[in-house]
N, C-alpha and C positions, 0 to 999 in steps of 0.2 A: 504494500500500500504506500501510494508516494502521501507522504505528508507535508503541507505549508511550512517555511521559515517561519520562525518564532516572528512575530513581530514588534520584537523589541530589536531585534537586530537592527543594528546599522544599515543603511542602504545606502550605497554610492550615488552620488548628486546627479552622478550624467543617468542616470535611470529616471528622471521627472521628467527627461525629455527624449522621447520615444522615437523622436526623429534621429536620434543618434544611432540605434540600429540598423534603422534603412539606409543614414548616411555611410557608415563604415560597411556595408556591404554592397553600395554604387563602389567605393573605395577599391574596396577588395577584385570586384566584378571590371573594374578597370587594369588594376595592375594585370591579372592573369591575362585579362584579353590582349593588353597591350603586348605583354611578353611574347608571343602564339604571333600578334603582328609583326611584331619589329625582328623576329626571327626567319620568318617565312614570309619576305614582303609580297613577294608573287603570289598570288592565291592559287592554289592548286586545289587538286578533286579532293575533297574532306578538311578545307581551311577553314572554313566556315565552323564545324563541328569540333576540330581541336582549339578553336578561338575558345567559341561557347564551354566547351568542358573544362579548358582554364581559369575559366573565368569563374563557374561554375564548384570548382575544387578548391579554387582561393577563396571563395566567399564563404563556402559551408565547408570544407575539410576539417579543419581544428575543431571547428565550434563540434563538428559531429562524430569524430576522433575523443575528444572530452566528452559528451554526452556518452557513448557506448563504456567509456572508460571510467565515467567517475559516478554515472548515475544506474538505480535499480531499474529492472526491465522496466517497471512498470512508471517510474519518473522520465523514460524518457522522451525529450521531446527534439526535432530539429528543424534546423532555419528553412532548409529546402521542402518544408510540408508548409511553409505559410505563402500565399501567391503574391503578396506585396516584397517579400522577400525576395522571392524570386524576380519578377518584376525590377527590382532593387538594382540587383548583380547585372539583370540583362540593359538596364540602362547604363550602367559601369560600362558594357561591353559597347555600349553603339558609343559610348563617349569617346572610349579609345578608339573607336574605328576612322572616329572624326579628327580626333587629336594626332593619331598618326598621319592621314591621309591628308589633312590640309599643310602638316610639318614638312613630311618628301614635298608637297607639289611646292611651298613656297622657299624653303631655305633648303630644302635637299639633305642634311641631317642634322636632330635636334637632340644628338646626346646630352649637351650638359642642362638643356631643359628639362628632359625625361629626370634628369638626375636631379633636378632639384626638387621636380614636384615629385619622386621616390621618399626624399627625406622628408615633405612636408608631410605627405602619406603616412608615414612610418611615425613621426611624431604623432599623428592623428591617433592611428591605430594604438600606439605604444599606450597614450593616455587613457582613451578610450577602453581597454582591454586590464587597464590596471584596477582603475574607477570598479572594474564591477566581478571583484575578486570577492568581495567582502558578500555580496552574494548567492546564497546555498539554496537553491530553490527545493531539493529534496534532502531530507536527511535519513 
């Protein structure tokens, strides 16, 4: 039987705002898809589909790696059963689609771009991901 957290427990501040979920998994739904681009610029037969699944795997892997791994059968729950979630990721992927494809046509290559918005990324996540340790939705 999953049980609620106590509700005297602490709750992380960035949880009052729900938007932060959906935002870190456009986040997420960008880095993989970007990666799948900027690797494989040509689109080939199945480009489409290793974009998506990267995108896909970076949004919900961890989160659903940690649900099998730290919660009972019956507490679990994951990102990719909710459709705004999903939704979420697949807009992450058509961002990168646009961020790469207007980057080649205009400057030809935007490594140290990608590379900065990786770090603002990573900060985002870092913070985000710390925030909501404290946490324990079954015990």
């Amino acid at each position: 039987m999953c049980l609620p957290a106590a509700s005297k427990e602490p709750k992380p501040a960035i949880l009052a705002y729900q938007l932060s979920d959906l935002f870190s998994l456009v986040i997420c739904g960008y880095i993989g898809g970007r990666c799948v681009q900027l690797k494989y610029p040509t689109p080939r037969d199945g480009f489409w589909w290793y974009s998506l699944a990267a995108a896909f795997v970076t949004a919900f892997g961890g989160g659903s790696c940690y649900s099998l791994l730290m919660s009972r059968p019956g507490c679990r729950r994951f990102g990719w059963q909710d459709p705004f979630a999903l939704l979420a990721a697949l807009l992450g992927l058509i961002l990168a689609t646009q961020a790469v494809t207007s980057c080649e046509e205009s400057f030809g290559s935007c490594s140290e771009t990608f590379r900065f918005f990786d770090c603002v990324n990573n900060a985002i996540l870092i913070a985000w991901g710390c925030s909501k340790l404290t946490l324990r939705p079954c015990s």
